[in-house]
ZAMARGU-4260 file (C-alpha; in steps of 0.2 Angstrom, whole numbers, plus 5000, padded with zeros to 4 digits):
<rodrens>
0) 5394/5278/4972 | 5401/5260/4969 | 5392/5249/4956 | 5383/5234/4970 | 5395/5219/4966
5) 5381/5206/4968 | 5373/5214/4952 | 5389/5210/4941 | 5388/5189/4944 | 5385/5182/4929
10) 5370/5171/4935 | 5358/5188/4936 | 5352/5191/4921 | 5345/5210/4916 | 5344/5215/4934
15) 5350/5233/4928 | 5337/5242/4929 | 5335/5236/4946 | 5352/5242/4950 | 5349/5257/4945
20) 5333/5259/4957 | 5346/5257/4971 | 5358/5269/4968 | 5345/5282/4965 | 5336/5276/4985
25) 5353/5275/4989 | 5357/5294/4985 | 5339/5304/4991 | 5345/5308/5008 | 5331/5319/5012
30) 5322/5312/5030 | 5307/5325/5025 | 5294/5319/5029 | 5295/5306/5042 | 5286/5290/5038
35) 5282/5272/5045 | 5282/5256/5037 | 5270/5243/5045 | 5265/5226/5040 | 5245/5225/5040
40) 5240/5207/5042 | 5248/5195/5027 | 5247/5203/5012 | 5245/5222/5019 | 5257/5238/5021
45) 5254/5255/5027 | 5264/5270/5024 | 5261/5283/5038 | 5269/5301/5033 | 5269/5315/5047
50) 5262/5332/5037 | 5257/5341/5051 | 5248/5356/5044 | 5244/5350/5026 | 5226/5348/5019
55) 5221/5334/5005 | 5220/5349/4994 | 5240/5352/4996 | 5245/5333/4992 | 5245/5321/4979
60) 5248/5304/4979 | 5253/5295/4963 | 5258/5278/4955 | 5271/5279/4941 | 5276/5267/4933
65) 5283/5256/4950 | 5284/5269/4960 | 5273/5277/4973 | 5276/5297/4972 | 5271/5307/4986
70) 5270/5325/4983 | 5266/5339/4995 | 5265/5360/4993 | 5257/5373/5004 | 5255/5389/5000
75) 5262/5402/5013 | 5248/5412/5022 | 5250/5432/5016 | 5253/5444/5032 | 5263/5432/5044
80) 5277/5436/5053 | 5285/5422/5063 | 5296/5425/5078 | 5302/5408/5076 | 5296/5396/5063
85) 5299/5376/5068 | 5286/5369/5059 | 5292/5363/5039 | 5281/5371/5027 | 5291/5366/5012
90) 5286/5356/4997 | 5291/5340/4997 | 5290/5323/4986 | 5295/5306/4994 | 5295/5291/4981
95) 5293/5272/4987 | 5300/5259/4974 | 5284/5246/4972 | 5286/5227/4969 | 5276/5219/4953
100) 5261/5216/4959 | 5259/5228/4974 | 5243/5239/4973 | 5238/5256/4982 | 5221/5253/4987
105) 5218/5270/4998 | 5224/5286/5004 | 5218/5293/5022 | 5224/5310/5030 | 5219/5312/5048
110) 5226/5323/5062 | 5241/5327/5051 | 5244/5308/5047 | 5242/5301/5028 | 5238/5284/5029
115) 5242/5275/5011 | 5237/5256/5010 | 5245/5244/5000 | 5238/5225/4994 | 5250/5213/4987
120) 5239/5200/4979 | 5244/5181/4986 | 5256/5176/4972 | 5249/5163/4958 | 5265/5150/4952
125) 5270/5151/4933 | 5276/5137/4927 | 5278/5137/4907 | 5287/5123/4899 | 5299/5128/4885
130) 5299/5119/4870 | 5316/5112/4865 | 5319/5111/4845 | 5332/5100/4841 | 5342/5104/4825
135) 5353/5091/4822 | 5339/5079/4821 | 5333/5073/4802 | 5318/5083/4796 | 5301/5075/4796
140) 5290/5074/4779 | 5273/5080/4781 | 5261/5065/4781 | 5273/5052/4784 | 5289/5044/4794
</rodrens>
């Protein structure tokens, strides 16, 4: 895959990493398992993913480092023989890149729907002022001018 040309201007400073997050979405192609995004009110998102026939026991859902992993496996059921299977019963894992800031706050499975909630805190401005030392000036003696 290409390098992303916006990355390489010389105003965006140690956006790499970032970068790198983007070829990695960029590459999992896998549409297994269907989700939904939704906006929830301001500062709210919900991440819906379609498990039909998966129990809480056969999930887990994690935060590491910024992302949110989904992972999913069942166990096949000894004795069935199936005439025609359509349903997936694979293992999966889905990963969602968070932002800073953004916060799971709860996981829900109901009819074959896992609901996982996200928070992003209103942000707070940082403003720091730096400091400038200026070298070429005379140096000052303690105590005096």
């Amino acid at each position: 895959m290409p390098r992303l040309q916006i990355f390489n201007h010389p105003l965006l400073l140690g956006f790499e990493e970032f970068e790198r997050t983007l070829e990695r979405i960029a590459k999992s192609g896998d549409g297994y398992p269907r989700y939904n995004i939704e906006q929830r009110g301001e500062n709210g998102i919900r991440i819906t993913l379609a498990l039909a026939g998966f129990s809480a026991a056969d999930l887990s859902v994690h935060v590491e480092d910024n992302q949110l992993v989904i992972r999913g496996r069942q166990e096949e059921p000894e004795g069935r023989v199936y005439l025609h299977r359509g349903i997936a019963a694979r293992q999966f894992q889905r990963s969602f890149v968070l932002a800073d800031g953004l916060e799971v706050t709860g996981a829900t499975l109901d009819n074959g729907l896992l609901d996982i909630d996200l928070e992003r805190p209103p942000a707070a401005t940082r403003v720091r002022r730096i400091e400038i030392r200026d070298m070429d000036a005379p140096a000052r003696k303690p105590g005096g001018a």
